[in-house]
Structure formats: C-alpha cells, structure tokens
C-alpha positions as CSV (number, residue, x, y, z in Angstrom):
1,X,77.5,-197.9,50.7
2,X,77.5,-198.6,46.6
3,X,80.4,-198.7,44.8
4,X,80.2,-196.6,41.7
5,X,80.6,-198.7,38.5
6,X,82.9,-197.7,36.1
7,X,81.3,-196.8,32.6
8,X,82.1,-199.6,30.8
9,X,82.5,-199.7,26.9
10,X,79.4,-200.4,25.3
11,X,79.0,-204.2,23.7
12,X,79.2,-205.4,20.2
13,X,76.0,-206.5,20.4
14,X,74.8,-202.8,21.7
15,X,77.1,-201.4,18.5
16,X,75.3,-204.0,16.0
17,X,71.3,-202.7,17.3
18,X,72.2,-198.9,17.0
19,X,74.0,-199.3,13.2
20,X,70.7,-201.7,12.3
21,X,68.5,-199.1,13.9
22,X,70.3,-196.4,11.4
23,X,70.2,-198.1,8.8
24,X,66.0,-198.6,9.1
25,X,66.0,-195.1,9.9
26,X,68.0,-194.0,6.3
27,X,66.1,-196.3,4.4
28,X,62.5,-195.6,5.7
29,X,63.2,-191.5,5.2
30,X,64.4,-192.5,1.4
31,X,60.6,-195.0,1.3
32,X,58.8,-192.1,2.8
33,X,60.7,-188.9,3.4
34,X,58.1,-186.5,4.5
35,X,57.2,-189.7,7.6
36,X,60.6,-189.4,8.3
37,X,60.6,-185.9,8.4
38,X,58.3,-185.7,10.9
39,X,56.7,-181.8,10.7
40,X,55.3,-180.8,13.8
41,X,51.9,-180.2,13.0
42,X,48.9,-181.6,13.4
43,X,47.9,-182.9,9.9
44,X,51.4,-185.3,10.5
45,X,49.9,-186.9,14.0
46,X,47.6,-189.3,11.9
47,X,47.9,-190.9,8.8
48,X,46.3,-193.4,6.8
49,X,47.5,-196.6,5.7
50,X,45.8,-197.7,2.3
51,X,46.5,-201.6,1.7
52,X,47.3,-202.5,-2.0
53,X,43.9,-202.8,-4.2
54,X,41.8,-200.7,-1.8
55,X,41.2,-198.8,-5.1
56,X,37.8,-200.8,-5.6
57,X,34.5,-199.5,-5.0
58,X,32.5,-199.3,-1.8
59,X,28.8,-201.3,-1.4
60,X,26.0,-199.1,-1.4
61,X,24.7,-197.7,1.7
62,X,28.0,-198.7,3.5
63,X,29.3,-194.9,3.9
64,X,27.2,-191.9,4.1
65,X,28.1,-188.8,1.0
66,X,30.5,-187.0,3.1
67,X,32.4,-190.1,4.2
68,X,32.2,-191.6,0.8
69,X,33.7,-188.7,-0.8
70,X,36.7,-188.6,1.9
71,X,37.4,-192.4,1.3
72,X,38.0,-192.0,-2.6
73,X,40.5,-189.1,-1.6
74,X,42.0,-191.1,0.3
75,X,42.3,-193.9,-2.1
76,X,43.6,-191.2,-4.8
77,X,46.1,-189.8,-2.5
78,X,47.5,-193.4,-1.6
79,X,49.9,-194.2,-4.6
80,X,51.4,-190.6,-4.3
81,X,52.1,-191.4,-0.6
82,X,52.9,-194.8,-0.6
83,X,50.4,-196.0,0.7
84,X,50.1,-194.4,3.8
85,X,48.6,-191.0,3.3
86,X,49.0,-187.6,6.3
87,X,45.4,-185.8,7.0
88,X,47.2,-183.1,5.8
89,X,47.7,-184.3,2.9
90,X,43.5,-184.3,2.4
91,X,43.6,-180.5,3.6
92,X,46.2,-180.0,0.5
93,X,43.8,-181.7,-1.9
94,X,41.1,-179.4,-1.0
95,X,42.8,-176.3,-1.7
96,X,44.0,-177.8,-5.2
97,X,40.4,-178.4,-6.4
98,X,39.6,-174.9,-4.9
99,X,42.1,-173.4,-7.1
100,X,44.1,-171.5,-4.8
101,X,46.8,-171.8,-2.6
102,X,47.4,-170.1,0.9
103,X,51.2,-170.1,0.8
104,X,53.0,-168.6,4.2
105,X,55.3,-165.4,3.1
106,X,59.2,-166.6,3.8
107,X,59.9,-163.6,5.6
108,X,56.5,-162.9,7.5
109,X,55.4,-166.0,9.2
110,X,52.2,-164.4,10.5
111,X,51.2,-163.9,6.8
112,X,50.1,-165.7,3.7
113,X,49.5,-165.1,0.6
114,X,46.8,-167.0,-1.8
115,X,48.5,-168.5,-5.0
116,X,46.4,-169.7,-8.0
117,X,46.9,-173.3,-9.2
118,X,47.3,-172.0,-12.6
119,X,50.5,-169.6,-11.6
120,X,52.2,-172.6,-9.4
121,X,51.9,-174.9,-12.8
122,X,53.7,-171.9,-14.7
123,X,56.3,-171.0,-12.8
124,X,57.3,-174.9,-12.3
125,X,57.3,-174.8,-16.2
126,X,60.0,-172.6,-16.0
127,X,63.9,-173.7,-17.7
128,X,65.3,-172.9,-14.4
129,X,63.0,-174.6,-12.5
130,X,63.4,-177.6,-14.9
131,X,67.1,-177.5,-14.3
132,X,66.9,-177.7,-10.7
133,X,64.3,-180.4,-11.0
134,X,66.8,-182.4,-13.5
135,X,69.7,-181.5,-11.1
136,X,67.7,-182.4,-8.2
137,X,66.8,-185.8,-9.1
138,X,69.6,-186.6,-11.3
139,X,67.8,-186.4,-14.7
140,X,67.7,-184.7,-18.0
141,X,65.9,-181.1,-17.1
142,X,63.9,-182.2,-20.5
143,X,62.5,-185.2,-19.3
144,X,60.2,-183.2,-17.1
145,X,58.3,-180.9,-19.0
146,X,56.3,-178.0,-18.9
147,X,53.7,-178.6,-15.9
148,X,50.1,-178.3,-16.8
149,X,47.3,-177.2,-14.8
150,X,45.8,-181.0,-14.5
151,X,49.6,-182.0,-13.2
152,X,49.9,-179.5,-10.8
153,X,48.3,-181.1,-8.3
154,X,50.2,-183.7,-8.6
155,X,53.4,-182.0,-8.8
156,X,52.0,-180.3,-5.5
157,X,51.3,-183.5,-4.2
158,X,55.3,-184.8,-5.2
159,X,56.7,-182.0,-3.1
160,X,54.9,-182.7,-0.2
161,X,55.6,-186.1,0.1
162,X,59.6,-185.1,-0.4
163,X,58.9,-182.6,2.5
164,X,59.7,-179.9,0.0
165,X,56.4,-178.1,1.6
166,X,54.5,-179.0,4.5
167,X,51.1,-177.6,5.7
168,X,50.5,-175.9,9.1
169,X,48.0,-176.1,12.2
170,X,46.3,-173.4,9.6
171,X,46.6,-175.7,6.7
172,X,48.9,-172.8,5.4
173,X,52.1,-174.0,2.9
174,X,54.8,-173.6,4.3
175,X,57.8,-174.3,2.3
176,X,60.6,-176.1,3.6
177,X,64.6,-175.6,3.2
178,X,66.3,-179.5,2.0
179,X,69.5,-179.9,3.2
C-alpha cells in the first residue's frame, strides 16, 4: 500500500519559473499582440519569419512568377508584422489591392458584407475615430490625420497586427472586441 503524499507548497524555485514565464508571455503580446492573441483560424497556424534585410531582390530564374510575386508580399508585409508575418495576413493584402473588403456583419455571423477600401479610409478619417485613435494610443487625435486611400491598407494592416480584426477560415474580417 502507498501512502498518499501530502500536497506540499510549491518551491521558490517553482514560484521564480512561472512569474519569468509571465513576464515573456506580457512582453511578447506587447512585441506582437496579434501572436499572442492567438485567433483560431487557419491563416494564424503558419507564419513567416522574415530576417532583417530580406528586402533585397531575388536572382533570376530562382522563383517561378507566382512564387516571386508571393515572396515580395511577404517581404512588404514583414516590417508591419515584425518580422514574422500570418498567411492571413497575405489573404488580407489581396482583398486590399482588390478594393474591397468582405467584413462579417456583428450581429449575423453567417453573413458578410463587402466594404470598399475607399469608404474604410473615410470613416477612419473621421474626428471621432481620430479621438479614439489619440485616446487609444495615448496621442494627440491630430497627430493622426485624415487616412487616405494609399494608407488604408496600411492602417488595415495596423489593426490586424493589434488583433483589432482578424480574418476567418473564409478569409472574412471579423472584428474583434479589446479588452
């Protein structure tokens, strides 16, 4: 017959790995929140890590168009992701330079609606929007600025990397709630 061991308390040592493991965790969600976030979808399984100065160009003949083409997306993408970049991130690119944008209605998840470029740029130019942004990240609402069509993408690109929208299995937006 065993004895049953009495819980014991666990060990300094113990203590010290789990605050050191916290802390990695806080500071890698403020590096790279939308990692941290970890959506549940399958443009967030694999991502691509970009090393620093990856930005020069490829030898002819060493990628064929299609592949080519992916790798300088990629390579665009990195800085805004730091340097590692989700597939879904790609799929979000694609629907930028198409112009539209198939956004999931809030209240019907089964639903989406398509969003011009153009309108998303407007109504982020808005003064309330501005405030929020300023609020947000603790700046003057001025020091934004009316987004233009070129920066939307960006800007679309800046949300999804602070998990403010993430794509779906559909490679539908779906926007998120920040605590």
């Amino acid at each position: 017959m065993s004895k049953s061991k009495k819980p014991r308390n666990r060990s300094a040592r113990e203590k010290r790995l789990a605050r050191e493991r916290a802390a990695r965790q806080a500071r890698h969600a403020q590096e790279h929140p939308l990692r941290a976030l970890q959506p549940p979808y399958r443009g967030y399984q694999e991502w691509i890590s970009v090393p620093d100065g990856a930005t020069g160009p490829l030898p002819d003949g060493a990628l064929d168009e299609d592949a080519r083409a992916f790798h300088t997306v990629i390579v665009q993408l990195a800085p805004l992701y730091a340097g590692s970049v989700p597939l879904a991130a790609v799929h979000l690119e694609q629907h930028i330079r198409r112009g539209v944008l198939p956004v999931a209605d809030p209240g019907r998840p089964d639903m989406a609606s398509l969003v011009p470029v153009a309108w998303f740029a407007a109504g982020c130019s808005v003064p309330e929007v501005l405030a929020v942004a300023g609020e947000v990240y603790d700046r003057a609402p001025e020091s934004f600025g009316p987004v233009t069509e070129e920066d939307a993408g960006r800007s679309l690109h800046g949300l999804h990397f602070h998990g403010a929208l993430v794509l779906d299995d559909d490679h539908v937006i779906r926007l998120a709630v920040l605590a």
